[in-house]
C-alpha positions in Angstrom: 4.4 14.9 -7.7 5.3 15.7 -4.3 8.6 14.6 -2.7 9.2 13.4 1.0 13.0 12.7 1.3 15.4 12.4 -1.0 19.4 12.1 0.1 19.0 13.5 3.5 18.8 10.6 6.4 17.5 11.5 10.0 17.1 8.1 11.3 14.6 9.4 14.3 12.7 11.4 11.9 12.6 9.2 8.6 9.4 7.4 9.7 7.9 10.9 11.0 8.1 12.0 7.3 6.9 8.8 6.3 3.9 8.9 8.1 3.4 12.1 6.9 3.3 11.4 3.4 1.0 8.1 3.7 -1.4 10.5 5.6 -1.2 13.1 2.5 -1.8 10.4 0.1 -4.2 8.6 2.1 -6.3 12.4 1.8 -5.1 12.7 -1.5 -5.9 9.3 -3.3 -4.2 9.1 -6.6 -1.2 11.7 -5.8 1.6 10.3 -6.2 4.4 11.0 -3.8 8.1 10.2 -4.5 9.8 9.2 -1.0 13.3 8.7 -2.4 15.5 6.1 -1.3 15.6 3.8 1.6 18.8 2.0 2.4 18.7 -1.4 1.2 16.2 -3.3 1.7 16.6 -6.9 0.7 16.2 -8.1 -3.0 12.7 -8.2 -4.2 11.1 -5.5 -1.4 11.0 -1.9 -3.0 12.7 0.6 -0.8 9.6 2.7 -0.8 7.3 -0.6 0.3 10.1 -1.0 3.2 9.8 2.4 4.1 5.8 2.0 4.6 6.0 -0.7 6.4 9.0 0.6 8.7 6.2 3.6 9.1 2.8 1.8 10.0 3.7 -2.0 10.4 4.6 -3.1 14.1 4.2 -5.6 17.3 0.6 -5.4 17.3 -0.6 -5.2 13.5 0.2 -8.8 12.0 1.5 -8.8 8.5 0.4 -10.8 5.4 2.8 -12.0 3.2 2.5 -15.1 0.7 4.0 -18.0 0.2 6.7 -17.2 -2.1 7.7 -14.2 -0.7 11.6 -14.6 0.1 12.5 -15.3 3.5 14.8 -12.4 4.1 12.5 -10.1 3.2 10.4 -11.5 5.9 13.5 -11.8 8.2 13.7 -7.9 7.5 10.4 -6.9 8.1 10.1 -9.3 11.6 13.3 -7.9 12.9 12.6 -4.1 11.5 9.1 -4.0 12.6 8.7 -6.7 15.0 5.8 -7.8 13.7 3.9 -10.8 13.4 3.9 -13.1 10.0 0.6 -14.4 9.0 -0.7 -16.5 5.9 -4.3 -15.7 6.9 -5.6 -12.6 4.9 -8.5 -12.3 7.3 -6.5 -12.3 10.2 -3.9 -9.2 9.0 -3.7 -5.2 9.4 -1.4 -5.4 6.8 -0.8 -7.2 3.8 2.2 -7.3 1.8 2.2 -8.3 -2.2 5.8 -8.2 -3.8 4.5 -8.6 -7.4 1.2 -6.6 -8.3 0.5 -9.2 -11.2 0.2 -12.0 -9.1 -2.9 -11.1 -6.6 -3.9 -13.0 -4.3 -8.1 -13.0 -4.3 -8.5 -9.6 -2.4 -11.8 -10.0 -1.1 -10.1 -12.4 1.4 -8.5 -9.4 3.1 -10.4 -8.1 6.4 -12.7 -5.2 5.8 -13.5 -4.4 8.9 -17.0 -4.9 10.8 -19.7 -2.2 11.3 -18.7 -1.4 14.3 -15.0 -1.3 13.7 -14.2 -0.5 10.2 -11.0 1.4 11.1 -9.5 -2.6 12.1 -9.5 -3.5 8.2 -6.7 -4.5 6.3 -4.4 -2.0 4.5 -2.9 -3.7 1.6 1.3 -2.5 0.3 1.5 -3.9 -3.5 4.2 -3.2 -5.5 4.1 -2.2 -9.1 6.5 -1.6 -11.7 5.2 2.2 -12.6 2.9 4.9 -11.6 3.5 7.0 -14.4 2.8 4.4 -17.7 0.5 1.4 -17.8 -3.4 1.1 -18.0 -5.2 4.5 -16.8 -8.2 4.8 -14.6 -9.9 7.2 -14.0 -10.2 7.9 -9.8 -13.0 10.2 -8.4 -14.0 10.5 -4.4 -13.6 12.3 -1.3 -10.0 13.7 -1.4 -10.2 14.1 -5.1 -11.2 17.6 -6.3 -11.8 17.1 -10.1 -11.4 13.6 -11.6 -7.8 12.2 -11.9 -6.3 9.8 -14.0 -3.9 7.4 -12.4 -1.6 5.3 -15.0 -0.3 2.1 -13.6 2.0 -0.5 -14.8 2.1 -4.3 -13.3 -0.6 -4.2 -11.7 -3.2 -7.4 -12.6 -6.5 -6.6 -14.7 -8.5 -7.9 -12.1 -7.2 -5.4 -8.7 -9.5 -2.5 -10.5 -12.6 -4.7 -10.9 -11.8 -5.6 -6.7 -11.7 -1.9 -6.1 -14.8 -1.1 -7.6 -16.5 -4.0 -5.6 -14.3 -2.8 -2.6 -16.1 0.8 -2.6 -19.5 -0.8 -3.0 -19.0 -2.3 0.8 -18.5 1.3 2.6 -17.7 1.9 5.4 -16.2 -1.6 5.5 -13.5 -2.6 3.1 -9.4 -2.1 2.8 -6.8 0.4 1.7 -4.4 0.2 -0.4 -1.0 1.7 -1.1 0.7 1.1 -4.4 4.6 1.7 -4.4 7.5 1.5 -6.9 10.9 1.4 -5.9 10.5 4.9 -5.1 7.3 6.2 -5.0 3.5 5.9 -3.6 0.0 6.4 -4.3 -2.7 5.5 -2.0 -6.2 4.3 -2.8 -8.7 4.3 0.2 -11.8 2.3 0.2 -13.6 5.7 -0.5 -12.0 6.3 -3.9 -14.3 5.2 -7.0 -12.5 4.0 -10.1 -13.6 4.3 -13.7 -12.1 1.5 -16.2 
């Protein structure tokens, strides 16, 4: 498990770091990477889910979030990351899931075109663990010798839309799982064994 920042804060270099580590665990899928704490963020938005979208979210990549997500968390993120709020999946960069058992339908999210599959969505859903919960078992480009990844609250159905999700490379999304303090990315290359 690598670490990013713990107690240290350098405002100008926090979402440097950041970056960093989503770019690691973007090359690394299944690593998880503790990025410590981030300084309140409102109820129901894990500091390490505010964090990546403090790093990659802004002006010009609108943001999914449901219907029920609390409106100061999206108060927070407009203000932090002065980004546009949409409630069409098709039309985001970024989608936003507070509650990993309670999916939307994934295959709504953008994946890209032919020409542009770089312009698909990247999808922030927060779980409860990364360390207990249902293995599977992660192999791909990044991934040197099979890994498992154990995840808690997390819906049955997100692995079954990751294995479709790899079947439509190049196109398709990302994804970032966080907990309150930690991340583990899983790009559209990764192939998952249930």
């Amino acid at each position: 498990m690598d670490s990013t920042f713990q107690d240290k804060r350098d405002p100008a270099h926090d979402n440097q770091r950041i970056f960093r580590a989503i770019l690691l665990t973007m090359s690394h899928p299944g690593t998880v990477t503790v990025l410590g704490n981030w300084p309140n963020p409102p109820k129901g938005l894990h500091p390490a889910a505010a964090a990546v979208c403090l790093a990659l979210v802004d002006m010009d990549t609108p943001l999914w979030v449901n219907t029920g997500t609390p409106l100061d968390v999206q108060t927070y993120l407009r203000f932090h990351c002065g980004c546009p709020i949409t409630r069409k999946p098709e039309n985001c960069a970024f989608g936003l899931v507070l509650d990993g058992n309670a999916l939307p339908d994934l295959d709504q999210f953008n994946p890209g075109d032919i020409e542009y599959p770089d312009r698909s969505a990247t999808l922030i859903i927060q779980v409860a663990s990364l360390d207990v919960g249902k293995g599977v078992r992660l192999s791909g480009p990044g991934i040197k010798e099979d890994t498992q990844l154990h995840v808690a609250g997390l819906h049955t159905d997100f692995w079954r839309a990751m294995q479709r999700n790899s079947l439509r490379f190049p196109l398709g999304f990302d994804v970032i799982l966080t907990t309150e303090t930690e991340i583990v990315s899983l790009p559209r290359t990764v192939q998952v064994g249930i």
